[in-house]
ZABABA-404404 format. One line per 3 residues: for each residue x, y, z of C-alpha. Coordinates in steps of 0.2 Angstrom, whole numbers, padded with zeros to 4 digits. Example, Ala and Ser with C-alpha at 12.3 -4.5 7.8 and 13.67 -1.06 7.14 Angstrom:
% residues 2
0062 -0022 0039 | 0068 -0005 0036 $
This chain:
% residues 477
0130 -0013 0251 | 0136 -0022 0264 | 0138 -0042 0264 $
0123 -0044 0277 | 0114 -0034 0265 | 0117 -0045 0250 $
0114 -0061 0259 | 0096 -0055 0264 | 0088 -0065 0249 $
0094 -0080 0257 | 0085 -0090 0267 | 0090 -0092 0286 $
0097 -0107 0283 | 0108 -0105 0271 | 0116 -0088 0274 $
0131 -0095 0285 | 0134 -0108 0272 | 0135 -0092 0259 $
0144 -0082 0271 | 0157 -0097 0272 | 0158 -0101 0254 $
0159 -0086 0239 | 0166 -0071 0250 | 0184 -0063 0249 $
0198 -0074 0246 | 0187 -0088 0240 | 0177 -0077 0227 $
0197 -0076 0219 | 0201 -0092 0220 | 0186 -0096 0213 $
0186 -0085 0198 | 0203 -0088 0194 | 0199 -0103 0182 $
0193 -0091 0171 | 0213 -0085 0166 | 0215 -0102 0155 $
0196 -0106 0152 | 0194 -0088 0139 | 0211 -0088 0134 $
0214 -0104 0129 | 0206 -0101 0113 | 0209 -0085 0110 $
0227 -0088 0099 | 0218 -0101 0088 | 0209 -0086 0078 $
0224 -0075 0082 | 0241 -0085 0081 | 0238 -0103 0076 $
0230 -0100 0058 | 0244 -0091 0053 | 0256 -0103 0061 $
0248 -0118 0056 | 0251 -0112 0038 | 0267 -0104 0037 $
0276 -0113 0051 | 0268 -0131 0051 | 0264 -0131 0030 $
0244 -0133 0033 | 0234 -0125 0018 | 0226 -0108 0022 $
0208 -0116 0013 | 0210 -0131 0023 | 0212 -0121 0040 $
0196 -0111 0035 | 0187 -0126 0033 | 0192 -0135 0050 $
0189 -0118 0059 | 0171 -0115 0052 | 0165 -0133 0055 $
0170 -0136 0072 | 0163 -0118 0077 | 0148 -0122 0068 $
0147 -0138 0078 | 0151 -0129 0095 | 0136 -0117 0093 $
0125 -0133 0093 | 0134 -0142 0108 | 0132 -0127 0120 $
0113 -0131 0123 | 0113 -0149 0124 | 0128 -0146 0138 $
0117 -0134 0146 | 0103 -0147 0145 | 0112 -0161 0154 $
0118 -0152 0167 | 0104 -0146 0173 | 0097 -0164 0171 $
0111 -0171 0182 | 0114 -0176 0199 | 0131 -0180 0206 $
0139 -0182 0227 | 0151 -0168 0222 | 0140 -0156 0214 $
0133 -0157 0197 | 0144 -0142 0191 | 0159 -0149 0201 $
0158 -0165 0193 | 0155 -0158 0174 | 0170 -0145 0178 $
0182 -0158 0183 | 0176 -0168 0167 | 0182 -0154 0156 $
0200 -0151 0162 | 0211 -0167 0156 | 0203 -0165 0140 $
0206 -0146 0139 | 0224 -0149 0143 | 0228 -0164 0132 $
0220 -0156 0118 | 0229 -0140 0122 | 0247 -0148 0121 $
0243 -0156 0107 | 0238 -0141 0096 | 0252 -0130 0101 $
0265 -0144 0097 | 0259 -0148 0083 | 0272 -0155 0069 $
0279 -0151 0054 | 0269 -0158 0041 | 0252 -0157 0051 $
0237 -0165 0041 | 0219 -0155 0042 | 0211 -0171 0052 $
0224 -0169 0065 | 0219 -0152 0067 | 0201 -0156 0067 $
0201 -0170 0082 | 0212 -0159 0091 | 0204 -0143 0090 $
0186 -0152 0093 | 0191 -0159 0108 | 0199 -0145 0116 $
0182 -0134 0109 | 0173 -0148 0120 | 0182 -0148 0134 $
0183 -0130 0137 | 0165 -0128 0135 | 0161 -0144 0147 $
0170 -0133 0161 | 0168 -0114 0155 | 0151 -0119 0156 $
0148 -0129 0174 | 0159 -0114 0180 | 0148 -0100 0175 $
0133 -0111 0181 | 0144 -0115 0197 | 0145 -0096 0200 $
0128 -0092 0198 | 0123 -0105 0209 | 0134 -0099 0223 $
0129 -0083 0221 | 0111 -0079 0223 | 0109 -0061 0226 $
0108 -0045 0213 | 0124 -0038 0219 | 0133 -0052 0224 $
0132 -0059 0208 | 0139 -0045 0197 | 0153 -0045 0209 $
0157 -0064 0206 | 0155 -0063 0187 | 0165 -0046 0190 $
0178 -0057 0197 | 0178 -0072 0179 | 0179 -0056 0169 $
0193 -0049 0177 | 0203 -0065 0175 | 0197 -0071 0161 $
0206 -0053 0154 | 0221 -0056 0161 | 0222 -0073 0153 $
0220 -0065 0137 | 0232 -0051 0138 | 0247 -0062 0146 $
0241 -0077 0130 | 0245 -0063 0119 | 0258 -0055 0128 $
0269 -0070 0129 | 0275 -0073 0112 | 0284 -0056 0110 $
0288 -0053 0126 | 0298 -0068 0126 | 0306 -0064 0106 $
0313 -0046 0112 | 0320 -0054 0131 | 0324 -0070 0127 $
0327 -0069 0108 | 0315 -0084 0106 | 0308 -0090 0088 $
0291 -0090 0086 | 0286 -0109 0086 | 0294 -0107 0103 $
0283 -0092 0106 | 0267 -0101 0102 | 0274 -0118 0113 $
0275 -0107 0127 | 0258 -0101 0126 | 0251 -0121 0127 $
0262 -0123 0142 | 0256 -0109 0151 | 0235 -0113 0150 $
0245 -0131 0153 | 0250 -0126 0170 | 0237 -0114 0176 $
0223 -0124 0169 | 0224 -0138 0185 | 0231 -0126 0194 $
0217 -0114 0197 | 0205 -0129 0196 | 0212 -0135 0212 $
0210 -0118 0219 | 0192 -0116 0214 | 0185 -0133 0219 $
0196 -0131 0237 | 0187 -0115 0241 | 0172 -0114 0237 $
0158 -0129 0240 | 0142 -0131 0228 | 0125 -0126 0235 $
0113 -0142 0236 | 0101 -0142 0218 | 0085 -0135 0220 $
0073 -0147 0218 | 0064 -0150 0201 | 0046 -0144 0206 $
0040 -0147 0187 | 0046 -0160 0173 | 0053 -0151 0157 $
0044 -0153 0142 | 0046 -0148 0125 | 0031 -0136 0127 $
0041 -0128 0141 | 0057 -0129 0132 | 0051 -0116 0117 $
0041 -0107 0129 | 0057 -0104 0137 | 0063 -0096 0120 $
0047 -0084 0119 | 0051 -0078 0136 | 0053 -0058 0135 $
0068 -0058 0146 | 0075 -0070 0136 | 0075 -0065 0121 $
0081 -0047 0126 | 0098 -0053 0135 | 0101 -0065 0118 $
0098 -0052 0105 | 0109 -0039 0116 | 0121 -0053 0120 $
0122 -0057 0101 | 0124 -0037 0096 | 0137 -0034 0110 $
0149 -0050 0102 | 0149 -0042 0086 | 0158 -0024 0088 $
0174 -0033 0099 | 0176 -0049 0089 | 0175 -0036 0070 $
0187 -0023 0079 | 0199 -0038 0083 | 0198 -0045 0067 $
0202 -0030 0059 | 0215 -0023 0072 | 0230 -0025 0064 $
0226 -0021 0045 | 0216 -0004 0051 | 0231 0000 0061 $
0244 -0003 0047 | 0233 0002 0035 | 0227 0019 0042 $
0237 0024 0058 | 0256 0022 0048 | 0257 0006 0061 $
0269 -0006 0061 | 0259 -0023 0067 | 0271 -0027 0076 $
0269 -0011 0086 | 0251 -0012 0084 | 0249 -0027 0096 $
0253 -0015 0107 | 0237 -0007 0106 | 0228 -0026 0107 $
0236 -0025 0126 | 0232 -0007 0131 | 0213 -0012 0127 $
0215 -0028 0139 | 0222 -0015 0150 | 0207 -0005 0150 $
0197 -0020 0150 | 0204 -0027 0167 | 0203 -0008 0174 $
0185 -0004 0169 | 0178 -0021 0175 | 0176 -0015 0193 $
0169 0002 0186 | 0152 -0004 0179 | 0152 -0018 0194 $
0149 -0003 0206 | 0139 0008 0193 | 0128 -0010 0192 $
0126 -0011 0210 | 0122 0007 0213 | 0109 0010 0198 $
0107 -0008 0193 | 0114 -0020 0178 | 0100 -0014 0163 $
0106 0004 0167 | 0124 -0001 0168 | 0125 -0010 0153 $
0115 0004 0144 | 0127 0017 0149 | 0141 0005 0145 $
0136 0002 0126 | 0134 0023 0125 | 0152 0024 0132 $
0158 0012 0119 | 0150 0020 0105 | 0159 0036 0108 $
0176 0030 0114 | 0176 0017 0098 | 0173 0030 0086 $
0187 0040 0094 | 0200 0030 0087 | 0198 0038 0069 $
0201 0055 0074 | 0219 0050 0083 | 0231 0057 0068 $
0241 0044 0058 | 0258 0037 0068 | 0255 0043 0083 $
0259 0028 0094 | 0257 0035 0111 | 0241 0046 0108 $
0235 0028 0101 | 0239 0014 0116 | 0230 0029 0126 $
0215 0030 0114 | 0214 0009 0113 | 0215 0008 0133 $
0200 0020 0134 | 0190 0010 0121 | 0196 -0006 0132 $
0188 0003 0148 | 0167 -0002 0144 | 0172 -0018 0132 $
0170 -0030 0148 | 0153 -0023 0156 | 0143 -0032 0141 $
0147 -0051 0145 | 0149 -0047 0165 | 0131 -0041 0165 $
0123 -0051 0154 | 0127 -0069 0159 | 0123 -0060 0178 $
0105 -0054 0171 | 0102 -0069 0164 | 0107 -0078 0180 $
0094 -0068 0191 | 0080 -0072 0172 | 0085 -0090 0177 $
0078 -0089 0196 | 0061 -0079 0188 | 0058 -0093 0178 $
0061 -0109 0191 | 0047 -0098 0200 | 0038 -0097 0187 $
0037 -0115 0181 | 0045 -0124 0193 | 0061 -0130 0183 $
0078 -0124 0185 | 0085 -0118 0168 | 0101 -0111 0173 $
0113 -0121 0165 | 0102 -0120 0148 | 0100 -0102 0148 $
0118 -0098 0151 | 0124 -0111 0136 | 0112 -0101 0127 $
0121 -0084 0129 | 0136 -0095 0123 | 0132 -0103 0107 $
0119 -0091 0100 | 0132 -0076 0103 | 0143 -0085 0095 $
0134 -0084 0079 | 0133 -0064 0077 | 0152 -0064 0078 $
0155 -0078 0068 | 0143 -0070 0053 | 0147 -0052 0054 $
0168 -0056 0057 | 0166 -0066 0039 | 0154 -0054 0032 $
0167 -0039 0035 | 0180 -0047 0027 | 0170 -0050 0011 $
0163 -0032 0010 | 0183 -0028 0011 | 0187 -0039 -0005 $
0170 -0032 -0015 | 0181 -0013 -0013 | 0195 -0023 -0020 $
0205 -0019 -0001 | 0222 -0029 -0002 | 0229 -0031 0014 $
0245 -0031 0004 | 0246 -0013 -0001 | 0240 -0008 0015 $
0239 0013 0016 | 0241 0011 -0004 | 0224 0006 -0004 $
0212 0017 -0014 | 0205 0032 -0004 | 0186 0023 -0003 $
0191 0008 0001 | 0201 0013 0015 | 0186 0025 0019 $
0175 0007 0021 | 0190 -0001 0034 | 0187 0014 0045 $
0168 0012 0045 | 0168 -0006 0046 | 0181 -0006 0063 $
0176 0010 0071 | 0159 0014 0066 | 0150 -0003 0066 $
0157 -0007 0082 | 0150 0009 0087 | 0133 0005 0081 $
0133 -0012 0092 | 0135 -0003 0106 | 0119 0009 0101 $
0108 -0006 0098 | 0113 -0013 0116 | 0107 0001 0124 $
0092 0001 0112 | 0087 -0018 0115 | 0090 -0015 0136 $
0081 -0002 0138 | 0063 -0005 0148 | 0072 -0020 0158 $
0064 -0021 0172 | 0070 -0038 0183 | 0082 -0021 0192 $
0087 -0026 0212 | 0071 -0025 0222 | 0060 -0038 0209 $
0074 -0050 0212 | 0075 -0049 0229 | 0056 -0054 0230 $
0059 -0068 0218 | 0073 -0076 0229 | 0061 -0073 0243 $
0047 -0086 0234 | 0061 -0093 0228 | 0069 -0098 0247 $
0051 -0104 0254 | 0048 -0115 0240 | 0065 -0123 0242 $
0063 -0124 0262 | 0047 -0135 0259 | 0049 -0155 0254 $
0044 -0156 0233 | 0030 -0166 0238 | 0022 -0151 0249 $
0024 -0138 0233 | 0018 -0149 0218 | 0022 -0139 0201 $
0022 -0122 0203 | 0010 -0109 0197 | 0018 -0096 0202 $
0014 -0078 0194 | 0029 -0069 0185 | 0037 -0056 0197 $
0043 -0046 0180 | 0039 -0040 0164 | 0046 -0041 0147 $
């Protein structure tokens, strides 16, 4: 499709400003925030636990605790983000502003956790790890909503979110790279390993910020054509498209985040291993992460995002499952495997958060308020439970079989029978259920096109002439 094409939901007078904002270049240097904003996390459930206790001398109980309550408390900050944001106003750009907002805290947070000293108490690691959880999600946040502001057509928004997702993948596969990249070149211990990771979201963090808010402007907010109310507010959680994309955004989180926590223990434990070697295999699914991002970008744009993420969590059934016929020690045969299985990983959260951008035009038409910022915090936080539950749920089922990571393939037969199920078989299933819970979508390319249509001649008349909306839903559930 061409560019024309896509900018044919816009009204006339905003297509050049479009045309000038989120195309080529600037649709990289706009994503590219994305590198620092996913990955900066990432190593506090990978690298700093471990760190923290062996290196720094933290507790292992008093880690657990800081981790579970400041996630817990994330998941009830996304929305009330989401809330002000779309409440606010600001010369710059409402997401501009809140984006800025987030980076100094992101960064100060970040050096302090990754340099941490010896002797670190669990209150240090509480403040520290809070703030940095609050700034990220401040800008991950106004940058997604920034996104799907800027991009208001079908297509043209799977290929910007295509675009977060591709970065936001390489952010995590350099993050992890680092560490032992730099031990076998550079001989470099591993608190330095872990220092360099800080300093690298460090740098790129301002740095692809600047490049962001350089190259790409903020379309004007739409105006407020109806006052939020808490009636409308748990309508909003009722609504059919809604509650879809949570449930399959929920189901989707689970099989990546229960493989990952598992990754290295199956690998030992199963595959003959080493973990070392096994990281490895963490890389080759980034790989195939980065490299099957475009794939379902065009499968969305040619049969639609319901059908793409359907076929996407069919593929990722199959090619999860694969892993358990690759006989043990066979290194090569597995990296291969691992970057297949990478290949559909990405389509769930690229297609998704775009869906539920295009839900969040459907339902400014259909009550007159724009709940994009709300409904994308909402993908965040509550999919954000599903992981957190089932990643703690399948480490206790592994203790009930009396598993000891210690004794790794010396395990008994049914309880290594139990690790295979719960990292390649229930990951499998998630990817069942998403295409179970997807099927019937029907907001597909031509009912959004319409909706932007209403959409562009509401927004071209003064608020005063249009009055609340009453506008009848273009779509079903």
């Amino acid at each position: 499709m061409t560019l024309e094409a896509q900018m044919a939901g816009l009204g006339p007078e905003e297509r050049p400003a479009r045309i000038a904002e989120l195309t080529g270049w600037r649709t990289i240097a706009f994503a590219s925030p994305s590198f620092a904003l996913t990955a900066m996390l990432l190593p506090v459930l990978m690298y700093l636990p471990d760190y923290y206790a062996h290196e720094l001398g933290l507790g292992l109980a008093t880690i657990a605790f800081v981790l579970f309550t400041v996630r817990s408390a994330d998941i009830a900050f996304d929305p009330v983000l989401g809330l002000m944001m779309d409440r606010s106003r600001s010369r710059i750009g409402r997401y501009r502003s809140w984006f800025v907002t987030g980076v100094p805290l992101a960064m100060a947070a970040i050096y302090m956790l990754y340099n941490a000293p010896v002797g670190v108490t669990g209150v240090y690691l509480f403040l520290w790890l809070a703030i940095a959880n609050v700034g990220q999600s401040i800008s991950y946040l106004a940058h997604t909503s920034w996104a799907a502001s800027s991009a208001r057509t079908y297509d043209h928004r799977s290929s910007v979110f295509g675009w977060l997702m591709v970065f936001s993948v390489l952010g995590m596969f350099l993050i992890m790279a680092l560490p032992p990249v730099l031990s076998l070149t550079l001989g470099w211990t591993r608190p330095h390993g872990v220092q360099a990771m800080g300093w690298l979201m460090i740098v790129s963090l301002p740095l692809t910020a600047i490049l962001a808010l350089a190259a790409v402007g903020e379309p004007p907010a739409r105006p407020a054509l109806a006052h939020p109310s808490a009636r409308e507010l748990f309508a909003l959680l009722r609504h059919g498209l809604v509650v879809r994309l949570l449930g399959a955004d929920i189901v989707w989180g689970i099989g990546p985040a229960v493989a990952a926590t598992l990754l290295f223990t199956f690998f030992d434990s199963l595959k003959l291993i080493d973990r070392d070697i096994a990281g490895l295999a963490l890389l080759a699914y980034f790989i195939g992460g980065m490299v099957g991002a475009p794939l379902w970008i065009r499968i969305a744009k040619g049969r639609g995002k319901h059908r793409a993420l359907m076929w996407s969590g069919l593929t990722y059934a199959v090619v999860q499952s694969a892993i358990l016929l690759v006989p043990p020690k066979q290194v090569a045969l597995s990296l291969i495997v691992m970057a297949i299985a990478g290949l559909p990983s990405n389509a769930g959260p690229i297609l998704i958060r775009s869906m539920m951008a295009d839900v969040a035009d459907e339902v400014r038409l259909s009550t007159g308020v724009d709940r994009m910022s709300l409904l994308l915090s909402l993908l965040s936080s509550i999919g954000k439970i599903g992981s957190a539950v089932m990643t703690g749920a399948a480490l206790y089922i592994l203790s009930l079989v009396d598993f000891d990571i210690k004794l790794g393939p010396d395990n008994s037969a049914s309880s290594l029978h139990v690790l295979a199920f719960l990292y390649a078989l229930l990951p499998a299933s998630t990817g069942l259920f998403t295409a179970w819970i997807i099927r019937g979508y029907r907001l597909d390319a031509r009912a959004h096109a319409e909706i932007r249509r209403q959409l562009d001649e509401l927004d071209a008349k003064a608020p005063q002439e249009t009055g609340i909306l009453g506008a009848t839903r273009a779509t079903n559930s």
